[in-house]
PQR file of N, CA, C, O and H, with PARSE charges and radii, in Angstrom:
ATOM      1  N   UNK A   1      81.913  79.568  94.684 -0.4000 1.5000
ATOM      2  CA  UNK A   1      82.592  80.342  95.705 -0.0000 2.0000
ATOM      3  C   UNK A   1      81.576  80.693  96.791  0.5500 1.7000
ATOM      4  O   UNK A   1      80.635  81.481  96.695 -0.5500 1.4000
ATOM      5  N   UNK A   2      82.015  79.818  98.044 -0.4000 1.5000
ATOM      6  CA  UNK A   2      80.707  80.938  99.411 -0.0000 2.0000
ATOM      7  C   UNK A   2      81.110  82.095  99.324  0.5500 1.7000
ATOM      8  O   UNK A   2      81.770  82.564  98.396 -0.5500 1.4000
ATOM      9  H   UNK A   2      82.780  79.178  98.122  0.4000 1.0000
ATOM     10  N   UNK A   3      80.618  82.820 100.609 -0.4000 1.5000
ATOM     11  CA  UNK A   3      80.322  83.849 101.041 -0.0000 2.0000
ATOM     12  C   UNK A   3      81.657  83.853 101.171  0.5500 1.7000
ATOM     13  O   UNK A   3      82.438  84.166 100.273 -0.5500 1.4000
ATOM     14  H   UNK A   3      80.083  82.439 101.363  0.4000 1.0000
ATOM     15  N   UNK A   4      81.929  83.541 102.179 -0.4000 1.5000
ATOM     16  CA  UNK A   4      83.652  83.194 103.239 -0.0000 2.0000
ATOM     17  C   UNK A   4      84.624  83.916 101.979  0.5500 1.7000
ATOM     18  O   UNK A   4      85.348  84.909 102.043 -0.5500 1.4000
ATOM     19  H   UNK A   4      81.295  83.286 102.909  0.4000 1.0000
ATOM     20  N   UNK A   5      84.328  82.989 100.812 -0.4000 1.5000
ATOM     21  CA  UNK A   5      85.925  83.479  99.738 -0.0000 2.0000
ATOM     22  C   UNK A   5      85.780  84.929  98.758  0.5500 1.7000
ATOM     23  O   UNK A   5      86.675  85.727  98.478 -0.5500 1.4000
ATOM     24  H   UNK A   5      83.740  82.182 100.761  0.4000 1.0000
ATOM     25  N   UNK A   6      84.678  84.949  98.453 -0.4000 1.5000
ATOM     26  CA  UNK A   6      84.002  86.116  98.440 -0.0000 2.0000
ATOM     27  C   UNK A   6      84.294  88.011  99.503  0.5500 1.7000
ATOM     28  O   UNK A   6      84.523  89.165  99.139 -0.5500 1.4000
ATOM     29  H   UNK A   6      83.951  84.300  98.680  0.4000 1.0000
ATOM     30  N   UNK A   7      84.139  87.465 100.568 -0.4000 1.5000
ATOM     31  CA  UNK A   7      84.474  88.400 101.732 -0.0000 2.0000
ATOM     32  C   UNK A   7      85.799  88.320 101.977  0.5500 1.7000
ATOM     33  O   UNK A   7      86.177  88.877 103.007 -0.5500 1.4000
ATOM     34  H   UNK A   7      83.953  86.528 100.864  0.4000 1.0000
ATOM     35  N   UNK A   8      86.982  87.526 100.998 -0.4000 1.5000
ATOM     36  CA  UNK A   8      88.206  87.781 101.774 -0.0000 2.0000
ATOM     37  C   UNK A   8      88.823  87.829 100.437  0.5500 1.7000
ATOM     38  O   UNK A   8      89.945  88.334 100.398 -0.5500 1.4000
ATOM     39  H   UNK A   8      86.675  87.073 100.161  0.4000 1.0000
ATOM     40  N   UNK A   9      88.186  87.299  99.061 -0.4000 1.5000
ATOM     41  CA  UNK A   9      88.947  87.877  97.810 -0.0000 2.0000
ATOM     42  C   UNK A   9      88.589  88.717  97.095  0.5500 1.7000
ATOM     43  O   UNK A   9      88.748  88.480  95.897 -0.5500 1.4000
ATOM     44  H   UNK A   9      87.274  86.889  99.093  0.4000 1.0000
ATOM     45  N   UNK A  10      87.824  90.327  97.559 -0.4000 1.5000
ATOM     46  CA  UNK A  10      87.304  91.592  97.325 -0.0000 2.0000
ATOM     47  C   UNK A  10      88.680  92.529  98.096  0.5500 1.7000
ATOM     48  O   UNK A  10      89.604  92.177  98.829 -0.5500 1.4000
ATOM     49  H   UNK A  10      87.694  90.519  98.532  0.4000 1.0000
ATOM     50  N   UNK A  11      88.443  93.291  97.761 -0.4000 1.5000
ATOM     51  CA  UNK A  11      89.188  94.168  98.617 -0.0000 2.0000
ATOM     52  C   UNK A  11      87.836  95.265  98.425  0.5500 1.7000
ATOM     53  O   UNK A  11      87.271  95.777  97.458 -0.5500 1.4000
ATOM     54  H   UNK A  11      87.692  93.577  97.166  0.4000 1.0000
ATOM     55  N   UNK A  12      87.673  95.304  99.879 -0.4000 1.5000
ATOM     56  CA  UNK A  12      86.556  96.019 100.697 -0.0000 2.0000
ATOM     57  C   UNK A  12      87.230  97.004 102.154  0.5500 1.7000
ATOM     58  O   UNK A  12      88.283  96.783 102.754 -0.5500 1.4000
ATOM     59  H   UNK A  12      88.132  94.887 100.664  0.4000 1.0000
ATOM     60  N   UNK A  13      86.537  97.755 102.335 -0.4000 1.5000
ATOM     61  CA  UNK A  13      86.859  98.582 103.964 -0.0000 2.0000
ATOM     62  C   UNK A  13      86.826  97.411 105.237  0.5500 1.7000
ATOM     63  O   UNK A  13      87.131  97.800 106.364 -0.5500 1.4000
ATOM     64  H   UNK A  13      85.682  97.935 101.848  0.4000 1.0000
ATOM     65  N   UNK A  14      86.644  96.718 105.133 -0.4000 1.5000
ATOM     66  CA  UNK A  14      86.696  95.482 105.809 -0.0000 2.0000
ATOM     67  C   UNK A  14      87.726  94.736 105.851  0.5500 1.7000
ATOM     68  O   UNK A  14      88.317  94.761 104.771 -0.5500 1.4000
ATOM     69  H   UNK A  14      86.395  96.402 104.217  0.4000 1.0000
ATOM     70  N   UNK A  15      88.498  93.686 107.073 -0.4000 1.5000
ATOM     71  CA  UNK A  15      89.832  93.488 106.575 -0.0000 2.0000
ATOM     72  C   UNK A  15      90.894  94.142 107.667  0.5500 1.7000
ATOM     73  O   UNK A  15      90.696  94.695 108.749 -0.5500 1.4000
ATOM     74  H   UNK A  15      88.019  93.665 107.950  0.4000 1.0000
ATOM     75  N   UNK A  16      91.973  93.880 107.010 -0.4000 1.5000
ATOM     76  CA  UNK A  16      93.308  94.598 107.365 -0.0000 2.0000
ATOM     77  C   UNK A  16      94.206  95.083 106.511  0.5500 1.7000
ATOM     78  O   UNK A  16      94.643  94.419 105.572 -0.5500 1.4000
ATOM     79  H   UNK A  16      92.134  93.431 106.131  0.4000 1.0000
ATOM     80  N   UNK A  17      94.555  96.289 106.771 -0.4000 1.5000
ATOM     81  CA  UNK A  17      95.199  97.224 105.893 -0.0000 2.0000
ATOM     82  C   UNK A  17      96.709  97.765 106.137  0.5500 1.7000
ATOM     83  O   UNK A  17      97.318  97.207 107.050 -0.5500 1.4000
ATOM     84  H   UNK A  17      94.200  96.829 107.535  0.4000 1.0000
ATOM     85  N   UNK A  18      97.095  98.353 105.729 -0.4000 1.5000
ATOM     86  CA  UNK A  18      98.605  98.829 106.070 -0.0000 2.0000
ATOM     87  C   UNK A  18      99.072 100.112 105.157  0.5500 1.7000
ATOM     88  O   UNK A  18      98.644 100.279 104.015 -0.5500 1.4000
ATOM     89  H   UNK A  18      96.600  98.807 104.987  0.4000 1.0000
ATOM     90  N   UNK A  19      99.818 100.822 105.672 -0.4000 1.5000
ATOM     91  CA  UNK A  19     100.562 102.190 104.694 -0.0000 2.0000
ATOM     92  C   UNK A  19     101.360 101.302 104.005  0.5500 1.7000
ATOM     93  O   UNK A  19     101.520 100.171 104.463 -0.5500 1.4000
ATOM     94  H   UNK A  19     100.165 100.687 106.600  0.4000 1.0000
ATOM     95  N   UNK A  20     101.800 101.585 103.140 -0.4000 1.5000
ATOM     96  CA  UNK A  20     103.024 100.683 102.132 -0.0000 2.0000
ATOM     97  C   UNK A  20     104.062 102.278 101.756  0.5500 1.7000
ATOM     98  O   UNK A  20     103.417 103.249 101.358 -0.5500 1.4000
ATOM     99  H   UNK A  20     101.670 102.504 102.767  0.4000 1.0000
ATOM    100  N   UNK A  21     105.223 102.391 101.874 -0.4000 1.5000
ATOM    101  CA  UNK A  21     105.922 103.507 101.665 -0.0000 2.0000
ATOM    102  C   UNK A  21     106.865 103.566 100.264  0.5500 1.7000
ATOM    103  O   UNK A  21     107.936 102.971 100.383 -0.5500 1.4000
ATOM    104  H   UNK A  21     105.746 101.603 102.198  0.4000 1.0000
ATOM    105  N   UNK A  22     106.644 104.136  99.087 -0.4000 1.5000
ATOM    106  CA  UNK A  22     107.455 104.546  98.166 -0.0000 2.0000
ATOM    107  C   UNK A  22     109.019 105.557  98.096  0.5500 1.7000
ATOM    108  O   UNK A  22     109.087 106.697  98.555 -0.5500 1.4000
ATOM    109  H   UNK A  22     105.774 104.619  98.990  0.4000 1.0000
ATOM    110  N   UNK A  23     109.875 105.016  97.598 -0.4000 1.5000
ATOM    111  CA  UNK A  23     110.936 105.754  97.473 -0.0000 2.0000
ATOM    112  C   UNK A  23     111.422 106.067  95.843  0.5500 1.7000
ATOM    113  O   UNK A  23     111.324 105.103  95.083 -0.5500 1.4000
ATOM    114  H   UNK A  23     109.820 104.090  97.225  0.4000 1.0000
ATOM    115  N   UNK A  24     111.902 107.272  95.310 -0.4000 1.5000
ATOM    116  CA  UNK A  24     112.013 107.332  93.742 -0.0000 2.0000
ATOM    117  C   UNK A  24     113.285 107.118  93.912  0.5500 1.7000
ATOM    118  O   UNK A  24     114.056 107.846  94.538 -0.5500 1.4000
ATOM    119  H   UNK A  24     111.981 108.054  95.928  0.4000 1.0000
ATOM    120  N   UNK A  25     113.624 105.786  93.181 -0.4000 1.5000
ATOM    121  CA  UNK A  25     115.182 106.416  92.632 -0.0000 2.0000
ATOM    122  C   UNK A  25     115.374 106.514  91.271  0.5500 1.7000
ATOM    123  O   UNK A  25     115.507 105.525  90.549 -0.5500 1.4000
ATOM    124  H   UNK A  25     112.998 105.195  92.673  0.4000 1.0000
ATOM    125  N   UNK A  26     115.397 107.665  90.879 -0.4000 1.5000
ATOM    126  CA  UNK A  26     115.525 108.132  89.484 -0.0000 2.0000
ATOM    127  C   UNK A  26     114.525 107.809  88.609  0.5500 1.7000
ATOM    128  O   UNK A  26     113.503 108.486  88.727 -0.5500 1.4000
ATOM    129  H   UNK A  26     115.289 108.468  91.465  0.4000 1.0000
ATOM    130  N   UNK A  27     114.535 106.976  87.777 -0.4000 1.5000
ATOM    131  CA  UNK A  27     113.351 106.923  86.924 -0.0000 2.0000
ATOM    132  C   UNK A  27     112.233 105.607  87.891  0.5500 1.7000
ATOM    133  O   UNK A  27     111.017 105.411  87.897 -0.5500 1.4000
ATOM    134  H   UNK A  27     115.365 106.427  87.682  0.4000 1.0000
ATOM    135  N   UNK A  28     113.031 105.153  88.381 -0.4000 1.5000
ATOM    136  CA  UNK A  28     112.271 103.827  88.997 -0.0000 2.0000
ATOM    137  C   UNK A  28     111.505 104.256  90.393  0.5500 1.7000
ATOM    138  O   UNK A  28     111.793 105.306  90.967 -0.5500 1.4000
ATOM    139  H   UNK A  28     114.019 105.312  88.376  0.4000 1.0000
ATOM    140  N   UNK A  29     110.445 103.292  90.912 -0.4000 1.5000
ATOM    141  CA  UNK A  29     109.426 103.474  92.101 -0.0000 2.0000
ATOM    142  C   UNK A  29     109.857 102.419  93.165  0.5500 1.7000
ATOM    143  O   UNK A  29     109.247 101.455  92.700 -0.5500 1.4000
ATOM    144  H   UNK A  29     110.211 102.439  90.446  0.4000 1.0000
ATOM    145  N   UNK A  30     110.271 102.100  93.894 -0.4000 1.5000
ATOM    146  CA  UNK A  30     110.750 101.125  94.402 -0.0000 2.0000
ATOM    147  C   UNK A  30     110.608 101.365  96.204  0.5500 1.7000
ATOM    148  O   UNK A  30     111.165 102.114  97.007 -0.5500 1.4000
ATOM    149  H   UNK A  30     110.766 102.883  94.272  0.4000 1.0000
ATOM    150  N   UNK A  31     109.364 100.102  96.317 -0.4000 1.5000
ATOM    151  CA  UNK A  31     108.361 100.086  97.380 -0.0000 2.0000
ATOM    152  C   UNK A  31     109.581  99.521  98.455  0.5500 1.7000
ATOM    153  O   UNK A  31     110.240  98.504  98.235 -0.5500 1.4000
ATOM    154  H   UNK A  31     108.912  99.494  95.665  0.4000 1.0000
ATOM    155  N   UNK A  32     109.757 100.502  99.805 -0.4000 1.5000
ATOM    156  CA  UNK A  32     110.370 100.967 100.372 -0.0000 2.0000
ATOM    157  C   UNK A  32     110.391 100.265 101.733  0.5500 1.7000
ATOM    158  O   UNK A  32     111.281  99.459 102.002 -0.5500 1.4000
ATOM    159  H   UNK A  32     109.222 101.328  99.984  0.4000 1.0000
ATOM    160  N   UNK A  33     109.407 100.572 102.594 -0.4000 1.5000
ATOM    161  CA  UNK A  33     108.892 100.388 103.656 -0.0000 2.0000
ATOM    162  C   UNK A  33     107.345  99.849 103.818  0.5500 1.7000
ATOM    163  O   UNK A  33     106.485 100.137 102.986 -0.5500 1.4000
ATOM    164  H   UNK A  33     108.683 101.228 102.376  0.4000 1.0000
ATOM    165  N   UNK A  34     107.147  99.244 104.679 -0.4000 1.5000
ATOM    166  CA  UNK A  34     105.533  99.136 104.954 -0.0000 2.0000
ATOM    167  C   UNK A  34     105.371  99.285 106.630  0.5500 1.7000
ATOM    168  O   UNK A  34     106.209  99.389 107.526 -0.5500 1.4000
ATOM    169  H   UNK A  34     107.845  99.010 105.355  0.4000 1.0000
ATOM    170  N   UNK A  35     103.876  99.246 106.626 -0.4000 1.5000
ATOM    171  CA  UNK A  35     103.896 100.074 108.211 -0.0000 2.0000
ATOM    172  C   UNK A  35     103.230  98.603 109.071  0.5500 1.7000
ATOM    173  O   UNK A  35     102.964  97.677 108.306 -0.5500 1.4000
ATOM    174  H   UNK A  35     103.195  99.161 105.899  0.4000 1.0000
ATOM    175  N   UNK A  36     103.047  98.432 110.077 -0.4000 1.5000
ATOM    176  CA  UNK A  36     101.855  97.438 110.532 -0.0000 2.0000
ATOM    177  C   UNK A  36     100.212  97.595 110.178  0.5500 1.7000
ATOM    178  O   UNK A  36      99.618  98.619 109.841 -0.5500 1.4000
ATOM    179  H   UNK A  36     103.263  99.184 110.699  0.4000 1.0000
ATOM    180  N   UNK A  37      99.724  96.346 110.353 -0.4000 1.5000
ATOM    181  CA  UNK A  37      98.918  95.872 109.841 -0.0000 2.0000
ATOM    182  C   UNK A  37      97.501  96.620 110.995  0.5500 1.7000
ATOM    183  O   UNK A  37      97.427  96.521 112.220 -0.5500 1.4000
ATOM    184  H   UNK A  37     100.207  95.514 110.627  0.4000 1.0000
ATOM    185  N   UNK A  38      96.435  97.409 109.939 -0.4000 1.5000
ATOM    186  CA  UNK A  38      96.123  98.007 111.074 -0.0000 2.0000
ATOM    187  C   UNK A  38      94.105  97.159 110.594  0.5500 1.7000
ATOM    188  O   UNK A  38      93.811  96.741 109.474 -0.5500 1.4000
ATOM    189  H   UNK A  38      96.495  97.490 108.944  0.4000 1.0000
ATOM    190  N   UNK A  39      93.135  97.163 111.832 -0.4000 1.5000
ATOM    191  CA  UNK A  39      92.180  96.860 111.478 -0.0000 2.0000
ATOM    192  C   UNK A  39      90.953  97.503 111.202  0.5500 1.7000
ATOM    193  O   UNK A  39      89.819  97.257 111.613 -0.5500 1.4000
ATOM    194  H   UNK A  39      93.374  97.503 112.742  0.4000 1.0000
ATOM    195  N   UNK A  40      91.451  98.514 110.308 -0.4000 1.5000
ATOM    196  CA  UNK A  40      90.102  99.006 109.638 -0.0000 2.0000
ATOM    197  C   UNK A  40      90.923  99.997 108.103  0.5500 1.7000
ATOM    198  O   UNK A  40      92.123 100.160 108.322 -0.5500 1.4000
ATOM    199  H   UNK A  40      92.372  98.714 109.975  0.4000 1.0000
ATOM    200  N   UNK A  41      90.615 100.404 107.187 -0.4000 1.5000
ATOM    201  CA  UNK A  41      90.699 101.052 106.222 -0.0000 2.0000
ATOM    202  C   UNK A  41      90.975 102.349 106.606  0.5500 1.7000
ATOM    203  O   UNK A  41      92.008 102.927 106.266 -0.5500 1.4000
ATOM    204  H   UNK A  41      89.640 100.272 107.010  0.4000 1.0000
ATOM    205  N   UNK A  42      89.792 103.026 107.551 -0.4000 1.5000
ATOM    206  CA  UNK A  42      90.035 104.455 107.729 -0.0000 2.0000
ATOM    207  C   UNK A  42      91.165 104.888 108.878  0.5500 1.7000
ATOM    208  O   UNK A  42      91.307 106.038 109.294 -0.5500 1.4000
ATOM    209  H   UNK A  42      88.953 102.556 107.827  0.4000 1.0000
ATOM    210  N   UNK A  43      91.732 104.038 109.191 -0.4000 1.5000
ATOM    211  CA  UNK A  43      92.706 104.165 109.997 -0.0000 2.0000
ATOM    212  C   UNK A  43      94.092 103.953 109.168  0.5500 1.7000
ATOM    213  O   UNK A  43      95.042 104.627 109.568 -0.5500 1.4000
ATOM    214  H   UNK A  43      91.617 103.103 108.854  0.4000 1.0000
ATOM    215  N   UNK A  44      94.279 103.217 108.223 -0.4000 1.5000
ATOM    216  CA  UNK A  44      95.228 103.276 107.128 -0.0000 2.0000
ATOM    217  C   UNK A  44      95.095 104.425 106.590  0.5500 1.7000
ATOM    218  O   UNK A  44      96.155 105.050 106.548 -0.5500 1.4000
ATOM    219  H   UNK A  44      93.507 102.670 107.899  0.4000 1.0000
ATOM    220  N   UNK A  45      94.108 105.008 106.113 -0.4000 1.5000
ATOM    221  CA  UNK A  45      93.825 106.110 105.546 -0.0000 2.0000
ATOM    222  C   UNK A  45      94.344 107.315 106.125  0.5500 1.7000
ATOM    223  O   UNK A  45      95.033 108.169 105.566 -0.5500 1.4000
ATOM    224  H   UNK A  45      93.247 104.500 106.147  0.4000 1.0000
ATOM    225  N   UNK A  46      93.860 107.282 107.521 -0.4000 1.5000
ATOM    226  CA  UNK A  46      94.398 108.718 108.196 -0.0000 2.0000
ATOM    227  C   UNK A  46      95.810 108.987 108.380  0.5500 1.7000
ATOM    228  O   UNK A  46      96.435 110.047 108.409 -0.5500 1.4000
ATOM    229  H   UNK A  46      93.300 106.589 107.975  0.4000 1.0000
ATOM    230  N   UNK A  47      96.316 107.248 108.549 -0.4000 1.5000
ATOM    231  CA  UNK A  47      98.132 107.737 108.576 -0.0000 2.0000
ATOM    232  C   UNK A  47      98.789 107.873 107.506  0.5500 1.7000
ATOM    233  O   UNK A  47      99.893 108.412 107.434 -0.5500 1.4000
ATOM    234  H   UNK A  47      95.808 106.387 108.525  0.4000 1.0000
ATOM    235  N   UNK A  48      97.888 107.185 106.185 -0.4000 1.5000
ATOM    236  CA  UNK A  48      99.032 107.579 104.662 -0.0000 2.0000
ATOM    237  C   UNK A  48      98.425 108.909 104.683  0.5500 1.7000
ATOM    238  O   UNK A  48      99.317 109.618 104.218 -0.5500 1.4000
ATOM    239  H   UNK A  48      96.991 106.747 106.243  0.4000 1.0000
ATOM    240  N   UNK A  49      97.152 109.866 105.024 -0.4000 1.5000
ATOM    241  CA  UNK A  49      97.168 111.042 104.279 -0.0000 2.0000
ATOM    242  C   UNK A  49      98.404 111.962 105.285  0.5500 1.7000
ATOM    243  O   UNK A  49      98.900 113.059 105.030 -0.5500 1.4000
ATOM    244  H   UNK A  49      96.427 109.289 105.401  0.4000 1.0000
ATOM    245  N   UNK A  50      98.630 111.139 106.367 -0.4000 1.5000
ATOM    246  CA  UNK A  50      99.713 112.401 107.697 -0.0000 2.0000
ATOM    247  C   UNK A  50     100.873 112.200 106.945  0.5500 1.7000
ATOM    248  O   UNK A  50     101.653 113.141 106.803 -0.5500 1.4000
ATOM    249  H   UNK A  50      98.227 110.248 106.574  0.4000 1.0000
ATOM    250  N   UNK A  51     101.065 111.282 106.522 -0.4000 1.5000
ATOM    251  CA  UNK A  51     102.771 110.667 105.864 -0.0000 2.0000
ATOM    252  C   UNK A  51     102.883 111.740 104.626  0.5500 1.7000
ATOM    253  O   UNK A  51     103.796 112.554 104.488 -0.5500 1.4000
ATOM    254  H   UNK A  51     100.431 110.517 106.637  0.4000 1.0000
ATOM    255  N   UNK A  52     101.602 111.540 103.635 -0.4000 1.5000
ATOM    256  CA  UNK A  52     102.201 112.228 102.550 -0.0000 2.0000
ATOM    257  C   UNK A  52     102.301 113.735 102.455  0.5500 1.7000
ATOM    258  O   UNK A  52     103.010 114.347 101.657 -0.5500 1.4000
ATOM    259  H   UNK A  52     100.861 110.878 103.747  0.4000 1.0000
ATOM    260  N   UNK A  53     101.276 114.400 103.626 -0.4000 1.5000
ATOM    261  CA  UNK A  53     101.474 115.794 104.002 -0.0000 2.0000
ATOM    262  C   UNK A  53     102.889 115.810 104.613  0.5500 1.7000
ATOM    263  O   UNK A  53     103.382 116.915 104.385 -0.5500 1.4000
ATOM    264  H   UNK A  53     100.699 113.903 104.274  0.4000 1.0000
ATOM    265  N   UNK A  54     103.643 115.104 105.224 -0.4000 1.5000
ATOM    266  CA  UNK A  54     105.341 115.049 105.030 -0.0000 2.0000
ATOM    267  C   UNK A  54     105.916 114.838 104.151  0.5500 1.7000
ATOM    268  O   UNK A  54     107.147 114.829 104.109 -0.5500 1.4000
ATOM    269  H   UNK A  54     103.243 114.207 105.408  0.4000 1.0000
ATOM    270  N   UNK A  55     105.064 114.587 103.108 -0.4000 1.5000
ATOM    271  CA  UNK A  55     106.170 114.456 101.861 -0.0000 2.0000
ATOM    272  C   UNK A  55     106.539 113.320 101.228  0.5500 1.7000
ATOM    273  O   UNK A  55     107.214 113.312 100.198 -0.5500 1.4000
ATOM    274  H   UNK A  55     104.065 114.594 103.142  0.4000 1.0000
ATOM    275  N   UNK A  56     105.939 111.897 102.055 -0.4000 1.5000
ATOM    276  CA  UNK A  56     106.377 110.673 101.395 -0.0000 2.0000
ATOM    277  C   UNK A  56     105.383 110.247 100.451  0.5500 1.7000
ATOM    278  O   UNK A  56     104.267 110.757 100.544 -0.5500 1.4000
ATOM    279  H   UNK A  56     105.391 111.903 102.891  0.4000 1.0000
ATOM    280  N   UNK A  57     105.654 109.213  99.367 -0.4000 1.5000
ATOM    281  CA  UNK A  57     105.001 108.868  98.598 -0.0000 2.0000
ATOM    282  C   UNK A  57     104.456 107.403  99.250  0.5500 1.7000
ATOM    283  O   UNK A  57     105.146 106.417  99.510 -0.5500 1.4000
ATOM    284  H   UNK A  57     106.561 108.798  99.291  0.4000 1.0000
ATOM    285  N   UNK A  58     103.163 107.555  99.412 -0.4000 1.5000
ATOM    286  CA  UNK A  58     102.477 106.402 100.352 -0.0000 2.0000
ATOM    287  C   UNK A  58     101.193 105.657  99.213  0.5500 1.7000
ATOM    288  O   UNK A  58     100.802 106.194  98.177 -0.5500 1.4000
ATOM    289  H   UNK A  58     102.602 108.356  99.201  0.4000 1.0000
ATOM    290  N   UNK A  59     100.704 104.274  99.775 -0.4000 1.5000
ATOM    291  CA  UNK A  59      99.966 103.545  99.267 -0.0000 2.0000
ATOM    292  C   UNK A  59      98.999 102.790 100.293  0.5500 1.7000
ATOM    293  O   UNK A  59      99.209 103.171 101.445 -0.5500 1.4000
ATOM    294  H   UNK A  59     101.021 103.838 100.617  0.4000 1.0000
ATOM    295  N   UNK A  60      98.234 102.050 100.212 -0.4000 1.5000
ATOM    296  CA  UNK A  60      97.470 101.440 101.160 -0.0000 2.0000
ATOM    297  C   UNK A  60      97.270  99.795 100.528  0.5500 1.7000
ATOM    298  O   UNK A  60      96.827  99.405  99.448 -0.5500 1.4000
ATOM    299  H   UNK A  60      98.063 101.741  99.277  0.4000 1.0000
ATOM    300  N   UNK A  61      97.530  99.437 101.103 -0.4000 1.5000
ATOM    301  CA  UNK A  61      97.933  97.967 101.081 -0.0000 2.0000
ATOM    302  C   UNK A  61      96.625  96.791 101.958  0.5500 1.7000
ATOM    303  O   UNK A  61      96.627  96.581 103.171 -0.5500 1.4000
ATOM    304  H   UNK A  61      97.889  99.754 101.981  0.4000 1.0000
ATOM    305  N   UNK A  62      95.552  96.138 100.891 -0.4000 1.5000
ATOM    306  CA  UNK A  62      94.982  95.116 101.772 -0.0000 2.0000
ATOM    307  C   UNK A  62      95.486  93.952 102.171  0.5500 1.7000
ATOM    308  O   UNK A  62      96.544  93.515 101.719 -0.5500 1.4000
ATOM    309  H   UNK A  62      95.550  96.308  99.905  0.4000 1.0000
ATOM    310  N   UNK A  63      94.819  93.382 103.002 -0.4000 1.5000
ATOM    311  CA  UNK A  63      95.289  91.699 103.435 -0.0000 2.0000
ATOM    312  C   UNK A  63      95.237  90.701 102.338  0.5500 1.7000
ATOM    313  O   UNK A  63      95.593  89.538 102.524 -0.5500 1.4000
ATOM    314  H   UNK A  63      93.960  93.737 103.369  0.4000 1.0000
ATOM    315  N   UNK A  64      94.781  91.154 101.153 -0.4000 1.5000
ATOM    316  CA  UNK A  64      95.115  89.847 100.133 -0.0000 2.0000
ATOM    317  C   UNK A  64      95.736  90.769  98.862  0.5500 1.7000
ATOM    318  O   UNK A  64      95.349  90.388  97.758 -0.5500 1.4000
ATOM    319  H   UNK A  64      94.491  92.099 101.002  0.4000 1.0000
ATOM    320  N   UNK A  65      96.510  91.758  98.867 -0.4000 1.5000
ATOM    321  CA  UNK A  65      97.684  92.271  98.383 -0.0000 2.0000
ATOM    322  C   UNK A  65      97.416  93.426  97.352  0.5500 1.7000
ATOM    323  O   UNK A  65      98.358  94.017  96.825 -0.5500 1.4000
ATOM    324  H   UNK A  65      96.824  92.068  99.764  0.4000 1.0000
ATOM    325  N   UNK A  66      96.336  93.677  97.127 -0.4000 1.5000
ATOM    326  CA  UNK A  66      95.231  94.628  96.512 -0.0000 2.0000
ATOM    327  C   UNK A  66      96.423  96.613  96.928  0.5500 1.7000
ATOM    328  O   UNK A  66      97.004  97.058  97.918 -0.5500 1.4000
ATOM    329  H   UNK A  66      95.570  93.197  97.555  0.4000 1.0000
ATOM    330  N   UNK A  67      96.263  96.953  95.954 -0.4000 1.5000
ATOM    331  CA  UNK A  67      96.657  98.230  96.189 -0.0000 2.0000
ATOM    332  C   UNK A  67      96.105  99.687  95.831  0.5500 1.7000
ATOM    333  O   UNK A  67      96.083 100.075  94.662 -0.5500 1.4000
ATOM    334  H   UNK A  67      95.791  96.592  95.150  0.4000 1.0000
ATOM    335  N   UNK A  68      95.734 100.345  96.721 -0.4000 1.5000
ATOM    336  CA  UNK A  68      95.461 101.516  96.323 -0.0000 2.0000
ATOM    337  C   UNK A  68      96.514 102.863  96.229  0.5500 1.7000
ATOM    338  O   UNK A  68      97.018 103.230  97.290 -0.5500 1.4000
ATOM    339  H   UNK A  68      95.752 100.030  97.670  0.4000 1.0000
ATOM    340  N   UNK A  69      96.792 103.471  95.200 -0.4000 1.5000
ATOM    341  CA  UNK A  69      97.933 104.553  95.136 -0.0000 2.0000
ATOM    342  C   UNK A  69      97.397 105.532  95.969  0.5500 1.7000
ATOM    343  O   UNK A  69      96.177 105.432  96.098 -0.5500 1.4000
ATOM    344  H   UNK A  69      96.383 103.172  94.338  0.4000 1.0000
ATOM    345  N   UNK A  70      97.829 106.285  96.469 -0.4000 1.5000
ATOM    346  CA  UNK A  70      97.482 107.643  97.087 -0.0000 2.0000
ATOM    347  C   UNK A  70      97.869 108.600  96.316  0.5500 1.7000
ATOM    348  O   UNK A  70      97.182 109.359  95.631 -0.5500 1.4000
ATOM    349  H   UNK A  70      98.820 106.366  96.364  0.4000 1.0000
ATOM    350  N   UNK A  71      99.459 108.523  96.500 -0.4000 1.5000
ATOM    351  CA  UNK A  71     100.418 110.011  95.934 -0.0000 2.0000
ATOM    352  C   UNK A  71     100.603 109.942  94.217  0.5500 1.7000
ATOM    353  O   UNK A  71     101.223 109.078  93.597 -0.5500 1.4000
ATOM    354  H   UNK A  71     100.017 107.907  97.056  0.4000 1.0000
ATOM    355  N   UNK A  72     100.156 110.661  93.873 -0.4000 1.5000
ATOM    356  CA  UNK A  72     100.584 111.456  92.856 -0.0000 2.0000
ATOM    357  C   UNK A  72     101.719 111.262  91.753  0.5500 1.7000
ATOM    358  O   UNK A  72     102.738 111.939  91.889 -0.5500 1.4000
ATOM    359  H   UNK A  72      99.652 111.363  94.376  0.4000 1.0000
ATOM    360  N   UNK A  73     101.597 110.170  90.401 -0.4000 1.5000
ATOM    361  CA  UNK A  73     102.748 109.786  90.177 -0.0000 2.0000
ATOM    362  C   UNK A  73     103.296 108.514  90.359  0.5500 1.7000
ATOM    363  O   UNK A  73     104.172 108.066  89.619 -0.5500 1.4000
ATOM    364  H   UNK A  73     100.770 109.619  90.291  0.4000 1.0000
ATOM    365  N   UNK A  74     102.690 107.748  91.569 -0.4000 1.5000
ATOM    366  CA  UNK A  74     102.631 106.190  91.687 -0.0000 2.0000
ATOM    367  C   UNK A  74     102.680 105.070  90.450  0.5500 1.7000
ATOM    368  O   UNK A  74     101.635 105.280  89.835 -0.5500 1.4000
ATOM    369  H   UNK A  74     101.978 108.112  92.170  0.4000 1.0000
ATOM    370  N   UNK A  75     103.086 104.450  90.074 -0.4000 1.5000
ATOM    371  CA  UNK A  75     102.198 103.637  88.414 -0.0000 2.0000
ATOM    372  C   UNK A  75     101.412 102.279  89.246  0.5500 1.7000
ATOM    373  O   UNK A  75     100.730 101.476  88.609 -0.5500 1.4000
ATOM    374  H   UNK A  75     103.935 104.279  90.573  0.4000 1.0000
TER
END
């Protein structure tokens, strides 16, 4: 593996990222919405932490499909 596949099959702050939006229905998690594709991590970051201080259940989503939970309860 170069460098090249290496740097794009990590999920790193590097990249492109996105909010991914959760909805509960009843016992189930069922991924809802997603936001555009933004180019840096901490900029995904700042809009899932504004989303979930409203109340939604949010995730962060890389360019090769990698997920990080945010909220509380996610599986």
């Amino acid at each position: 593996m170069n460098s090249f596949d290496r740097s794009t099959s990590t999920s790193t702050t590097t990249g492109m990222w996105r909010v991914v939006f959760y909805e509960r229905r009843g016992y189930r998690i069922h991924m809802d919405r997603t936001g555009p594709w933004l180019p840096s991590k901490s900029q995904a970051q700042h809009w899932a932490n504004w989303f979930g201080q409203l109340g939604y259940h949010v995730a962060l989503q890389d360019q090769t499909g990698g997920m990080e939970r945010l909220s509380p309860g996610l599986p």
